[in-house]
N, C-alpha and C positions, 0 to 999 in steps of 0.2 A: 870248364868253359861252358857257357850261357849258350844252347842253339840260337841262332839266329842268320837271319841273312841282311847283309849290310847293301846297302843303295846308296853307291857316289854318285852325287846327282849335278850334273858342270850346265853352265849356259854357256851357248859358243860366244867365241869373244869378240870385242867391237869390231863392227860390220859399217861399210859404209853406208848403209840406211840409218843406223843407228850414230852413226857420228854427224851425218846432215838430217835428222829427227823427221826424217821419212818411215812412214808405216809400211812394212815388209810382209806381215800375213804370210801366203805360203807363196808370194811373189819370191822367183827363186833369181832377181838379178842381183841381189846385194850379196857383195863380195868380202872375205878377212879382209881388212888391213891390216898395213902392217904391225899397228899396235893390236890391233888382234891375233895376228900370228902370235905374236911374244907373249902374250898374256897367255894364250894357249901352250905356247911352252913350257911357262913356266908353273902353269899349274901339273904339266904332265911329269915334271919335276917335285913337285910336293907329293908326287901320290906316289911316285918310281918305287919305292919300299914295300909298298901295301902288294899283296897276293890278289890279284884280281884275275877273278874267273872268267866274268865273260863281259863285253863294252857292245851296247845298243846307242845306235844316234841315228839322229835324222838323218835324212839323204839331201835337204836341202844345202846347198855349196857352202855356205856359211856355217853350218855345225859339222857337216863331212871334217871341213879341211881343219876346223877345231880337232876334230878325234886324230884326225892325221899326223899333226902334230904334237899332238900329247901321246899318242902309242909311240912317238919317235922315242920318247922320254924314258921309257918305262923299263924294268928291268925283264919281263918276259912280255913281249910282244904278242900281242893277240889280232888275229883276225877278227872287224866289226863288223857289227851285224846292224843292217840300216833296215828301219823297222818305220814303216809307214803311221804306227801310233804313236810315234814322234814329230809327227809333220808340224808346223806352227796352226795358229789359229788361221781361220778362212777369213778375210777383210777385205773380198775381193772389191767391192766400191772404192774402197780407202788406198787400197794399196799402190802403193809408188810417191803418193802426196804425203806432204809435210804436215808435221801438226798439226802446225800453223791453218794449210790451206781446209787441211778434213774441219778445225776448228770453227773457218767460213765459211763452208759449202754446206757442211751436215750438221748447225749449233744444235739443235736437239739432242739428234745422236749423238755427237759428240760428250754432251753433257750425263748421258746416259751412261756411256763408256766410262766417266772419270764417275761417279757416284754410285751406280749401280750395273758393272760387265754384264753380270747375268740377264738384266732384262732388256740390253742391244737386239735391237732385231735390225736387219740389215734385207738388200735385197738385189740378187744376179740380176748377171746380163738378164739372163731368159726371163724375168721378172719376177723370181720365185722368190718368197720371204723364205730367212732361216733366223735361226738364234746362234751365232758364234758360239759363244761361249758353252752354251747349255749342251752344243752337240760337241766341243770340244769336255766337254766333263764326260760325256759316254765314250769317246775316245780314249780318256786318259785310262777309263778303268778299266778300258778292254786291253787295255793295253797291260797294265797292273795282274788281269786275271791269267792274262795267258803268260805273265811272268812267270807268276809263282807257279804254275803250272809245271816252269823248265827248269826253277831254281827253288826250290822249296825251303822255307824255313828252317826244316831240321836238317837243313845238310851243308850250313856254315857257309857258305858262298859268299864272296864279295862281289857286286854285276857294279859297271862304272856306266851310266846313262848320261848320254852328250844329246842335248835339245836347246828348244828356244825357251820365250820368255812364258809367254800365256800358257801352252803346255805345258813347261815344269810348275808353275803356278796351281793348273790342277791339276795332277797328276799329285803334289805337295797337301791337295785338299783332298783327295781321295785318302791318303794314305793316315790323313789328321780326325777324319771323319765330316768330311765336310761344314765345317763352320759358318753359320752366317754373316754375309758381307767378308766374308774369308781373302777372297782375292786380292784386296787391297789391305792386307793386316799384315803383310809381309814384303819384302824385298828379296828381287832374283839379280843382282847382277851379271855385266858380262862375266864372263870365266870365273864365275865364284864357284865354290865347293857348298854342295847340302850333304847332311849323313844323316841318314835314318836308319835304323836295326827295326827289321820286322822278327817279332819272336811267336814261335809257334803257338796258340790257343784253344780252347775249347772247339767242340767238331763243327760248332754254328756259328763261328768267326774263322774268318784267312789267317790274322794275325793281331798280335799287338805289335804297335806303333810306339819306338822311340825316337825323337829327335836329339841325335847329339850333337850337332850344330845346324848352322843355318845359315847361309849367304856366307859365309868364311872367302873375304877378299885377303886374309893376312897375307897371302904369296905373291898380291900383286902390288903397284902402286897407286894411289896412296893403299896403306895396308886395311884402312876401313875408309868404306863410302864417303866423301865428301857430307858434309853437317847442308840440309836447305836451309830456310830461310825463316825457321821455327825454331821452338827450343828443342834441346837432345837431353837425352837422359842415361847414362851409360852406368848400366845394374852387372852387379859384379856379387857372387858371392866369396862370402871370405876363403881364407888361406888352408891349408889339411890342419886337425887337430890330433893329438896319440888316441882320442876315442873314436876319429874318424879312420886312422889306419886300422883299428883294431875292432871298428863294426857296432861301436856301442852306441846306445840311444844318450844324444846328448841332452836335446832337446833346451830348458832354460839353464841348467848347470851350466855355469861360466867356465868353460874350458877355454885355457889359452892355446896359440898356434904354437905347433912345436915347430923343430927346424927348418922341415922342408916345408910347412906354412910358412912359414919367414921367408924363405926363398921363393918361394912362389908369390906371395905379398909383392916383392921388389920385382918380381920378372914381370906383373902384371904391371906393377911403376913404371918399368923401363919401357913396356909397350905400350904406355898409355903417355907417354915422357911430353910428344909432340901436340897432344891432344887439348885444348883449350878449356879447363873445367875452371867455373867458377864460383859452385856452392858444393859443398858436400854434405850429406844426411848418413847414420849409421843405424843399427840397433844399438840401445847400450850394452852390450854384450863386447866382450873384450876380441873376441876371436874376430867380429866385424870391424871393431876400431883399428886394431893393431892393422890390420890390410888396408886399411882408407889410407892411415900416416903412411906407410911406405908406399902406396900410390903417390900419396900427395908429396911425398918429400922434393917432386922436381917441380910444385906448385904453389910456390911461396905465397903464401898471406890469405890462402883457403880455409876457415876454418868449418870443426866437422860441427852438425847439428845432430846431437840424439833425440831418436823417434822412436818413443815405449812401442809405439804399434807393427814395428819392424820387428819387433821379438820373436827368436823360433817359434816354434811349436810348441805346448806344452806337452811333453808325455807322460807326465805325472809317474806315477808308480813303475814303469818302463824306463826314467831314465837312470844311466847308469851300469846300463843290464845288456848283455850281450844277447843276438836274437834267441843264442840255445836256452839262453837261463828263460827268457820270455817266452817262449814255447812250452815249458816246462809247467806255468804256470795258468797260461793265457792260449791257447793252441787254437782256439777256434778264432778270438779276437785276431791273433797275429795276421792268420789267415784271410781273415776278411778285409784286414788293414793291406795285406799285398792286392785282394783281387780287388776290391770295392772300397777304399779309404776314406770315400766321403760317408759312410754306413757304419763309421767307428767315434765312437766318444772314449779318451782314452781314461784307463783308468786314475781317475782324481787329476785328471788333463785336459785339452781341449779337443774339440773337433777341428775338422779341416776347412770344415765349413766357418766356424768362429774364426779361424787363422783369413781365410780367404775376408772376411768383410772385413777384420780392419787392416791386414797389408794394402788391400786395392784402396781403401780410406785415406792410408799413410801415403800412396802414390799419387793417387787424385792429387791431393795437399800439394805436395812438391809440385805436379806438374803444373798446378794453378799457380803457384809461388812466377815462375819463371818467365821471363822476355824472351820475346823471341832471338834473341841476340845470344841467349846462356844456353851452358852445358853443366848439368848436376852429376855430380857421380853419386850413387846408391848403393852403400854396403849390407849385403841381408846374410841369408844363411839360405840353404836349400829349400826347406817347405814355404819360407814367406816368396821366394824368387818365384817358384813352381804356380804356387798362389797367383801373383802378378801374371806372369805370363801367360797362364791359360784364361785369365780375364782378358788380358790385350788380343789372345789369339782366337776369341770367342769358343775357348772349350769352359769345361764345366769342374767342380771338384772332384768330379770322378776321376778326370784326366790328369792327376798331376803326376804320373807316373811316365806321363807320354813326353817331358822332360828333363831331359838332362843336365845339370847342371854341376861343372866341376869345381873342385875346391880353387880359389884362383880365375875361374874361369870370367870371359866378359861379353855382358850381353848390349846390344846398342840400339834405344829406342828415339824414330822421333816424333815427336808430338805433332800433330795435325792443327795446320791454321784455322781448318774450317772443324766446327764443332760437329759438323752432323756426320762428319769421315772419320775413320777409326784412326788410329795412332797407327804408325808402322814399326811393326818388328826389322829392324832394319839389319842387324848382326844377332843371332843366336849363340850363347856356349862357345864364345871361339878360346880356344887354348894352345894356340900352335905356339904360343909362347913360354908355354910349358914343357917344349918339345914333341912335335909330331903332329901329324894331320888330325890322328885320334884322341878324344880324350881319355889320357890316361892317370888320371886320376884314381883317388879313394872311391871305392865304393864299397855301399851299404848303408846302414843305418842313418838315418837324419842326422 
């Protein structure tokens, strides 16, 4: 087993500020309701299995009585620990008003908030300027630092973190490496589930950073976010293959899905059953196809479009090869390829950097393709997925490692009406349909 320390990362769940779209800040009158109770239950029911070591949430009443009720859930009950670097953001001007009214009273600010958080300067009673957000990012990582402090990476920990929205936002950016315009690149719902693995590293880094999902609503209803009022994109990579159980470089070898790909294909079908798609794009690669058809078999008259630029990775001379045989031959390459991936040209293969310009090419395309009325499904494979996503989440090729993506698994993006705003990662790697919170999928080799 892989050291690491696992972060459930939950938002409390709908608050009455949040249901009448009043701004709450660390105003501590908004209360659960009742459909926030429930949604709080029922996430403390999706985790009940998991071994969690220690649960930090806010003290404000809204996340409190979230934790309250999910440790009711759980099968070892733990005492929380209410940690003041979980407070929400400070909007003390804003707080108690509606959207709506912050919309009329502060239109600058306001437009400031929805465009760019980080440069909101706001200003107290006592008339003192602050920046929210920017002091809320020094809070998140003091908070981070005196984590790891309690729960170190090599010592397997699971900690379950119950907060609001703006702080798990950056608290989510800390842990990402802070990305530009980051903020708004992703989605916190109520009572969703985040899982991140920090894994032990070098003595001049805290950790590596994996995200194994992301916003995971599968526990509640509906099972993912409602679609706005733009197109959605819902990127899926294919089903397990026998060289993906057994660790080999697949890379363009057409390896078909074996059983439990097949089974996975349809579990991803039957959870995507309600879901409205009406264009689909694959690689021509068969292990992509074959999982699009048993998606689409409950979506009659979809047909699939192949996109050459969705194609793995090439690994040239690597594929085929299990990593011991490639170690064997390639020891210093292999190595550079786990620390630094985008520093490899593989042998009589591609880079990641080659893979990276034409998968986000091949996504642009589609995303340009669509009305805002549609919903595309995207079937890829791991390096072109990992590709896309760290372009949408403004990381870089070095980061594709800070990705997870399971065989089967489903990611859910939606497209921004306004061009000069990023797209939002809206559902990351969810595979609870796969069975369990975790993704327990193949791992190893591309």
């Amino acid at each position: 087993m892989n050291m690491a320390l696992r972060l459930i990362i939950v938002r409390h769940g709908l608050s009455t500020y949040n249901k009448d779209r009043r701004i709450q800040g660390r105003n501590d009158l908004s209360k659960l309701t009742k459909e926030g109770t429930t949604q709080a239950i029922k996430t403390g029911e999706s985790l009940k299995d998991l071994p969690i070591d220690a649960i930090y949430s806010s003290s404000l009443q809204r996340a409190a009585l979230t934790t309250k009720n999910l440790i009711g859930q759980l099968e070892k009950p733990l005492e929380p620990i209410f940690d003041e670097g979980l407070l929400e953001v400070d909007l003390e001007p804003w707080a108690g008003l509606t959207v709506q009214e912050v919309e009329s009273q502060f239109p600058d600010q306001f437009k400031i908030w929805k465009s760019s958080p980080k440069d909101l300067v706001l200003t107290h009673k006592d008339g003192k300027k602050y920046n929210p957000i920017q002091e809320l990012m020094a809070q998140s990582n003091d908070f981070i630092e005196k984590l790891i402090l309690r729960h170190s990476p090599q010592d397997n920990q699971t900690v379950l973190i119950v907060g609001h929205n703006a702080i798990l936002r950056c608290l989510i950016l800390q842990l990402i490496g802070e990305p530009n315009q980051g903020f708004r690149k992703f989605q916190v719902n109520n009572a969703s589930i985040s899982i991140f693995n920090l894994n032990p590293t070098e003595k001049n880094k805290r950790f590596k950073t994996q995200i194994e999902c992301l916003n995971s609503t599968t526990h509640l209803d509906p099972i993912i976010p409602r679609k706005g009022k733009n197109a959605r994109v819902i990127l899926v990579r294919h089903g397990e293959t026998d060289w993906n159980l057994e660790g080999r470089f697949q890379g363009q070898i057409d390896i078909p899905l074996n059983k439990n790909g097949q089974k996975q294909a349809r579990a991803a079908g039957k959870f995507l059953k309600g879901v409205a798609i009406n264009k689909a794009y694959t690689s021509p690669m068969s292990r992509p196809k074959e999982t699009a058809e048993a998606i689409l078999a409950s979506h009659q008259g979809v047909e699939i479009t192949k996109i050459q630029d969705l194609m793995e990775i090439g690994h040239g001379l690597w594929e085929g090869k299990l990593e011991s045989e490639i170690k064997e031959n390639w020891p210093d390459l292999l190595e550079t390829w786990k620390k630094s991936p985008q520093k490899v040209q593989m042998p009589q293969g591609e880079t990641i950097k080659e893979v990276w310009e034409r998968s986000t090419k091949a996504w642009k395309e589609i995303c340009s393709s669509l009305t805002s009325n549609e919903t595309a499904l995207v079937v890829a494979h791991d390096a072109v997925n990992k590709t896309i996503l760290c372009n949408l989440l403004g990381l870089s090729p070095s980061d594709i490692w800070m990705i997870k993506q399971g065989n089967g698994g489903v990611t859910v993006v939606d497209i921004s009406p306004d061009p000069s705003q990023p797209d939002v990662v809206t559902c990351l790697n969810l595979t609870s349909h796969l069975g369990g919170v975790l993704d327990n999928t193949a791992t190893g080799a591309l």
